[in-house]
C-alpha positions in Angstrom: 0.0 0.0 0.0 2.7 2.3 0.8 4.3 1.8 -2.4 1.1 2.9 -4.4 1.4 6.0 -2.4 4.7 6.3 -3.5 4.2 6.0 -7.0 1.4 8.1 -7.0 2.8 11.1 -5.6 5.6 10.8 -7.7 3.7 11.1 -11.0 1.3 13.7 -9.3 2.5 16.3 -11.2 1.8 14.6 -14.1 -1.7 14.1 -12.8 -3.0 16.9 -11.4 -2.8 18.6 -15.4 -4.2 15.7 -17.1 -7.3 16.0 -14.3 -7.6 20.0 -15.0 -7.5 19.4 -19.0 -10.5 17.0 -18.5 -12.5 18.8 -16.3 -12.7 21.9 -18.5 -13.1 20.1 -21.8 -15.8 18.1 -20.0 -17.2 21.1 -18.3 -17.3 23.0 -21.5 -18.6 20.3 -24.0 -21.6 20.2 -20.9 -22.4 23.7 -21.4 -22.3 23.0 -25.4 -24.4 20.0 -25.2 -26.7 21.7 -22.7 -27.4 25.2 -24.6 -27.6 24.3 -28.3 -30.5 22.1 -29.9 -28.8 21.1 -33.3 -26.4 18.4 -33.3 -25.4 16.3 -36.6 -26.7 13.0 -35.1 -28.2 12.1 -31.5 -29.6 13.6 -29.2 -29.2 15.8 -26.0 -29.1 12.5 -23.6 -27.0 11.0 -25.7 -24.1 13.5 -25.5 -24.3 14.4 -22.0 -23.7 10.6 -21.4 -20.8 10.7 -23.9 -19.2 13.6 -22.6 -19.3 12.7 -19.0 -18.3 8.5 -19.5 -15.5 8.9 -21.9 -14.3 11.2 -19.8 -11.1 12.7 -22.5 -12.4 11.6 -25.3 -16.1 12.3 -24.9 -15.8 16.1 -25.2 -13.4 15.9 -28.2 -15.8 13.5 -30.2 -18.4 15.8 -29.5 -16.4 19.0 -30.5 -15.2 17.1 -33.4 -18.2 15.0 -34.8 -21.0 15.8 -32.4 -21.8 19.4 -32.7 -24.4 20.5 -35.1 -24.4 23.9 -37.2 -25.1 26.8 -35.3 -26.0 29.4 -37.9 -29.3 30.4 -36.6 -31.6 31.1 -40.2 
């Protein structure tokens, strides 16, 4: 046990910007998801459970493939 401990505060650094990064992409794919209707497949459920469960990679498929147009016309 103490040499999990170990290990963990060594790469800790590493960590703590890794844990940042995916909190605000998360965060801000969330707000996306949450205030814009059009998206070019699925639907609002769909993307919040994306975002949140593939915790990195939810948020960039979403910025990526997810988001619909949002020229209002």
């Amino acid at each position: 046990m103490n040499n999990n401990w170990q290990l963990f505060t060594k790469y800790l650094p590493i960590f703590i910007p890794v844990i940042i990064l995916e909190l605000v992409l998360m965060i801000t794919a969330l707000i996306h998801v949450l205030r814009h209707p059009h998206y070019r497949f699925g639907n609002k459920v769909l993307w919040i459970i994306i975002v949140v469960v593939f915790q990195i990679i939810g948020p960039i498929v979403y910025f990526a493939f997810g988001r619909g147009d949002d020229s209002r016309g």
